[in-house]
C-alpha positions in Angstrom: 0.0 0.0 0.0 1.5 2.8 -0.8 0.4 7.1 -0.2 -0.6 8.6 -3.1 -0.9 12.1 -3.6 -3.9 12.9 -5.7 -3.7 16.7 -7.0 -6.8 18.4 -9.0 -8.5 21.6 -9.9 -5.8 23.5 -10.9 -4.8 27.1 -12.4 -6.1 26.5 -15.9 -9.0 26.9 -17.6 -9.5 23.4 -18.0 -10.5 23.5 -13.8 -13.7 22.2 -14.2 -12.7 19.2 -15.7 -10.2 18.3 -13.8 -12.4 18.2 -11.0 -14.9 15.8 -13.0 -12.2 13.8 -13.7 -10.8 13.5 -10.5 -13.9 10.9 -9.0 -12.9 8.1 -11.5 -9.1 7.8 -9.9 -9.8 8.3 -6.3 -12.6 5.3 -6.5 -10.5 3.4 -8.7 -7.0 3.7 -6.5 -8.5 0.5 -4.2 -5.9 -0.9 -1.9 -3.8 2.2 -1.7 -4.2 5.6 0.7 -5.4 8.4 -1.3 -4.6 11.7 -0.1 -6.8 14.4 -2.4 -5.2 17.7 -2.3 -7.4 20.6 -4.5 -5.5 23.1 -6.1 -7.6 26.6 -6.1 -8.1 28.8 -9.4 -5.7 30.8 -7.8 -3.0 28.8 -6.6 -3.9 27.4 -2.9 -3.2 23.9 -2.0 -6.2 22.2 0.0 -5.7 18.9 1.4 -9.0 16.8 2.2 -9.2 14.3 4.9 -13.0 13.6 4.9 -15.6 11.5 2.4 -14.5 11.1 -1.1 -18.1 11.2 -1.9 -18.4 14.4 -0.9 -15.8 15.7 -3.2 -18.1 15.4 -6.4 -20.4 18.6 -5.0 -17.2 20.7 -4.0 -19.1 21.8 -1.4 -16.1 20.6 0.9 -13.8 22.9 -0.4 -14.0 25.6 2.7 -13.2 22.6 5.1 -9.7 21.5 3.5 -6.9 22.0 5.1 -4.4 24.5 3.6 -0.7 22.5 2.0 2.4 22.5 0.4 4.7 20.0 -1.3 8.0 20.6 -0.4 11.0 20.3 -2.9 13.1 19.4 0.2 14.9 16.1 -1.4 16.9 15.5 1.7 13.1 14.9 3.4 11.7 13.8 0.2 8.2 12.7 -0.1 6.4 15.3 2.2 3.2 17.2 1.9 3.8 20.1 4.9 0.1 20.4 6.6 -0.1 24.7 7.7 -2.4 24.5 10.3 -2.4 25.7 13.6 0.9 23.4 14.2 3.1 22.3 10.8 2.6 18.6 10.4 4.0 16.9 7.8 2.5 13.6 5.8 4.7 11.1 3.8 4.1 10.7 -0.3 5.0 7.7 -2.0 4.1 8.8 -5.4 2.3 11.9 -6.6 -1.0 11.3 -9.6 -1.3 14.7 -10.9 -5.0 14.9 -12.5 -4.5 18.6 -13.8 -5.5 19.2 -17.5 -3.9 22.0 -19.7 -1.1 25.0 -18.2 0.4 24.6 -14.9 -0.6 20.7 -14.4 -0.3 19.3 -17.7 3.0 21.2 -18.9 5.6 20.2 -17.3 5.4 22.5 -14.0 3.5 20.2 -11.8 6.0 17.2 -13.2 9.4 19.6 -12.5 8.2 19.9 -8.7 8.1 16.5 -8.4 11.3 16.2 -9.8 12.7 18.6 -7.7 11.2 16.9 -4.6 12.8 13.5 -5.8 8.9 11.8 -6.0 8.0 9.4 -8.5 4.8 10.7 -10.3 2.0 9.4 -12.5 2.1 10.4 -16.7 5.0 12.0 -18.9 8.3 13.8 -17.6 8.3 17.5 -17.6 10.3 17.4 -21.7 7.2 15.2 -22.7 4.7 17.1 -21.0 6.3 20.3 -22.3 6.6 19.2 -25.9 2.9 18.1 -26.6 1.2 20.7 -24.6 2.8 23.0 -27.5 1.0 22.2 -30.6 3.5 24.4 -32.5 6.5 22.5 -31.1 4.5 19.3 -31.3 3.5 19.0 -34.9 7.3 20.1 -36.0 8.6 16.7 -34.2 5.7 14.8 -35.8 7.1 16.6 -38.6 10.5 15.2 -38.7 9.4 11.4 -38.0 7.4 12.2 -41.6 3.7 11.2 -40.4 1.1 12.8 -42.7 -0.5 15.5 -41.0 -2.9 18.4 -42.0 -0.8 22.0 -43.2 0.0 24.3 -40.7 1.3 27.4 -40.3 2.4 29.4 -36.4 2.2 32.9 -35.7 3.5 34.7 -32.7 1.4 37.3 -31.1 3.6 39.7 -31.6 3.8 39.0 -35.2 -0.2 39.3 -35.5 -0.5 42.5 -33.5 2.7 44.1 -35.3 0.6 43.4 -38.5 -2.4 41.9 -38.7 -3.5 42.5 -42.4 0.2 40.6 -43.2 -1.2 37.3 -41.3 -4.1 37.5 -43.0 -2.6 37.4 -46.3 -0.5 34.7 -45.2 -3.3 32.8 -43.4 -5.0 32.9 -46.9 -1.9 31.8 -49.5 -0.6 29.3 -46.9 -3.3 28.0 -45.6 -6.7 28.8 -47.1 -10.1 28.2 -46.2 -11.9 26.4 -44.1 -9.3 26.2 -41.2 -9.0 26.0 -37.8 -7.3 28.8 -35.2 -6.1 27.2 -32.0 -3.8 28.5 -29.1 -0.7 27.2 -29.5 -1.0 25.7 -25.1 -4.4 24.5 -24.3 -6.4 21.5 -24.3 -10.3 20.5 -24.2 -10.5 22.8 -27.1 -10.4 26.0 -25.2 -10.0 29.1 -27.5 -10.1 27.1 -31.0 -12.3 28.5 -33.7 -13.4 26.9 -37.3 -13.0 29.5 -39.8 -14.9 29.7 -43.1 -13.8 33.2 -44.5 -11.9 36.2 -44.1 -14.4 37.9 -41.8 -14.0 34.9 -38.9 -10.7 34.7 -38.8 -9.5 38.0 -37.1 -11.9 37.1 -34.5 -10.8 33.4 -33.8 -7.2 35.1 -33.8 -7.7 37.0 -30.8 -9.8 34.3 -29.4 -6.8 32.0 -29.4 -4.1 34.4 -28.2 -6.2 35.3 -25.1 -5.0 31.5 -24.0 -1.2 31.6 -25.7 1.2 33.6 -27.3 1.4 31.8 -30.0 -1.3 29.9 -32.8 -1.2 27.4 -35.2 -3.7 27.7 -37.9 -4.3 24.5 -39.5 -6.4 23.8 -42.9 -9.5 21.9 -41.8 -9.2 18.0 -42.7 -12.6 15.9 -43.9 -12.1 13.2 -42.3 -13.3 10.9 -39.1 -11.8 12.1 -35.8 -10.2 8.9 -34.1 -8.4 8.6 -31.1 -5.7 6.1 -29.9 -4.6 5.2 -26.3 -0.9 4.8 -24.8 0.1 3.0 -21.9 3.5 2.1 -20.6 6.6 3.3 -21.7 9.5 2.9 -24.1 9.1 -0.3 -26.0 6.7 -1.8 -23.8 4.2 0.8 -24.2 1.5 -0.5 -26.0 -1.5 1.2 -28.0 -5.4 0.5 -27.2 -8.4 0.2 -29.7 -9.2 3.0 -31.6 -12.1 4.9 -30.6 -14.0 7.6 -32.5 -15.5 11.0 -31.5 -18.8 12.0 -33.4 -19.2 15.5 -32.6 -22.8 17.3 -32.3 -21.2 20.8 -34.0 -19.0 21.9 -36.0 -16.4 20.0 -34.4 -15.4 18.8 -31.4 -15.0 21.9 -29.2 -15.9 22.1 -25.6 -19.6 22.4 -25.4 -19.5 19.3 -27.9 -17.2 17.4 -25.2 -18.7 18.2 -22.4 -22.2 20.1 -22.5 -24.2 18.6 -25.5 -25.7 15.1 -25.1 -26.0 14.4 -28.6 -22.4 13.9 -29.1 -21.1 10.4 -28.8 -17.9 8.3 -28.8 -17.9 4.9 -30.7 -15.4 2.4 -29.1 -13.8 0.4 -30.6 -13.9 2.4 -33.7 -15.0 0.5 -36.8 -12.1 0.6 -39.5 -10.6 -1.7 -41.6 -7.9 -3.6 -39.8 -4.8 -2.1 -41.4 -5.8 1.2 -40.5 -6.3 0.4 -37.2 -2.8 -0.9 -36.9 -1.2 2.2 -38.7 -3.1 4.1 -36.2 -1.6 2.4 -33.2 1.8 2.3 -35.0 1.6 6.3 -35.4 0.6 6.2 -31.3 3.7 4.5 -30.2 5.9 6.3 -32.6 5.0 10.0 -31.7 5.0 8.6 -27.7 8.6 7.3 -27.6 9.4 10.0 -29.9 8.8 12.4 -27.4 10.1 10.0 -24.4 6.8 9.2 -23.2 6.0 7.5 -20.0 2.8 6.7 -18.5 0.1 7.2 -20.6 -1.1 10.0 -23.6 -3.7 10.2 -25.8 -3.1 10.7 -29.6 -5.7 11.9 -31.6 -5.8 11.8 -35.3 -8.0 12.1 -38.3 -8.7 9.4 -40.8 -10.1 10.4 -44.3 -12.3 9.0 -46.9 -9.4 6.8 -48.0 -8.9 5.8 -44.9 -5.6 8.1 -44.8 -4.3 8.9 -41.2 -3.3 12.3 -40.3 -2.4 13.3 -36.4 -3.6 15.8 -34.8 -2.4 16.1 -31.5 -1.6 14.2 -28.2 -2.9 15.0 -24.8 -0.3 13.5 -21.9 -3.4 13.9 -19.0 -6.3 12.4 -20.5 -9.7 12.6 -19.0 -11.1 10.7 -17.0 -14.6 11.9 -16.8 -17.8 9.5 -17.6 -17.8 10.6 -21.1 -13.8 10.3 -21.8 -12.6 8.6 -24.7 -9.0 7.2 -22.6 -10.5 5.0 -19.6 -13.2 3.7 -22.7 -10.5 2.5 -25.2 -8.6 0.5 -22.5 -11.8 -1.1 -21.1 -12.5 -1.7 -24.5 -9.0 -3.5 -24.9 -9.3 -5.5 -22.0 -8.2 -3.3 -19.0 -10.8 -2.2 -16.5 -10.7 1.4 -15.0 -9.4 0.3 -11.4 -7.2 -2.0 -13.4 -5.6 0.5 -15.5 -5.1 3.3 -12.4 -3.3 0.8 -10.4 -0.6 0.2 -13.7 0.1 3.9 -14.1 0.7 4.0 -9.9 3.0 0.8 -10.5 4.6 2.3 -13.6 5.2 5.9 -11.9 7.4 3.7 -8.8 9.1 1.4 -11.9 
């Protein structure tokens, strides 16, 4: 039995989520001590010590206990308690459920490094690299997997002259197309463009959540997803499973607010695509040194041509999300599959 340090909430705009997500792991971490600690919108550390159940309604939140991890590595493995009298509680391994910036990026990972702690998910280069779309689809890039055209623009670039991108957006890129933030996940700030007259709009949509956007021409296709779990060469790549968006696309009132989208897992494709699929997942995840688990999400055509999109290294875990589903689908159950990332994190 070991103590596991569950953190959640988070400062990120993807806080709501993370707090949906967090119920699935702390009921499916049986046979270990779960310590929840809630990180605020603004930054404060609350650690829990009541009901799980209760944490669903978030009404506990007043009641937790304010706390810190401390980078000490000399007394590694200590969440300080700041009551009325410091206490401090031991922390065998740390399962950050934070989606997007500061949990998702690398931060949350280089404290735990500092702190000498094992940790659930991707080290802080992994994390780093696929939270940055930009930096992220140059690496898929070089390991010459098709993907849709692209183009990045800094947000000084746009603001030093905006009727320049434009132009560009149009010769490079074209119409339809899609303007995301070049950091961000659960489709926070990204817009579908159909003509000129969207796409200032959508640009200062996405650089209110990054510096920097990636404008990508808009691919017909089948969005399909792909599972990781491991790491190096024994990481292995679940079922497909496939997204079939109510809107537009699959933004977040698609994900996560209309009930007439749906997920179909396993996906049903021909078998070879199925294993190019899985071949692209594992490639693009040791590429990037993964460890843990990620999410690659892709597109497939109406010739059945794959094209990534982009990987997510802290899935959801929500009711609805597409990770938990494709490895239950492939023969590992929920509580299963929570206790291998705890296992892989001390390996």
């Amino acid at each position: 039995m070991k103590n596991v340090l569950v953190l959640f909430g988070g400062c990120s705009p993807e806080h709501d989520i993370s707090k949906e997500s967090v119920n699935s792991v702390l009921n499916g971490l049986n046979g270990h001590t779960v310590i929840p600690v809630y990180i605020t919108r603004a930054g404060k550390w609350l650690m829990y010590d009541g009901k799980l159940d209760n944490i669903s309604s978030m009404n506990w939140e007043k009641f937790g206990t304010p706390a810190v991890l401390s980078p000490d590595r000399v007394n590694r493995g200590l969440l300080r308690i700041v009551s009325e009298k410091i206490k401090t509680v031991p922390v065998d391994v740390v399962f950050p459920v934070l989606h997007g910036q500061n949990g998702e990026d690398g931060t949350i990972q280089g404290l735990c490094e500092l702190a000498g702690i094992p940790y659930v998910g991707c080290n802080v280069a992994a994390s780093a690299v696929a939270m940055d779309k930009a930096i992220m689809k140059l690496v898929v890039k070089a390991l010459k997997i098709p993907q849709a055209d692209f183009l990045v623009l800094d947000g000084e670039e746009v603001n030093a002259d905006l009727s320049a991108a434009l132009k560009k957006i149009r010769y490079k890129i074209g119409y339809p197309c899609f303007v995301k933030p070049s950091t961000g996940g659960s489709s926070i700030g990204i817009s579908r463009v159909e003509n000129r007259n969207q796409l200032t709009e959508a640009i200062q949509n996405a650089l209110n959540y990054s510096a920097r956007i990636v404008v990508e021409k808009a691919v017909k296709g089948r969005e399909i997803e792909v599972g990781v779990l491991g790491f190096s060469q024994s990481a292995k790549a679940s079922v497909p499973g496939e997204v079939l968006a109510a809107g537009d696309f699959y933004d977040y009132e698609a994900k996560y607010e209309n009930p007439k989208s749906q997920t179909v897992v396993p996906a049903k494709l021909p078998k070879e695509t199925v294993k190019q699929l899985q071949d692209y997942a594992l490639e693009i995840f040791r590429a990037i040194g993964g460890k843990g688990l990620s999410r690659v999400d892709f597109f497939v055509d109406e010739n059945n041509r794959v094209l990534f999109n982009e990987v997510n290294t802290v899935p959801g875990f929500t009711p609805i999300s597409m990770y938990t589903k494709m490895w239950e689908a492939s023969g590992v159950p929920r509580q299963e599959l929570f206790l291998r990332l705890i296992e892989i994190a001390l390996a």
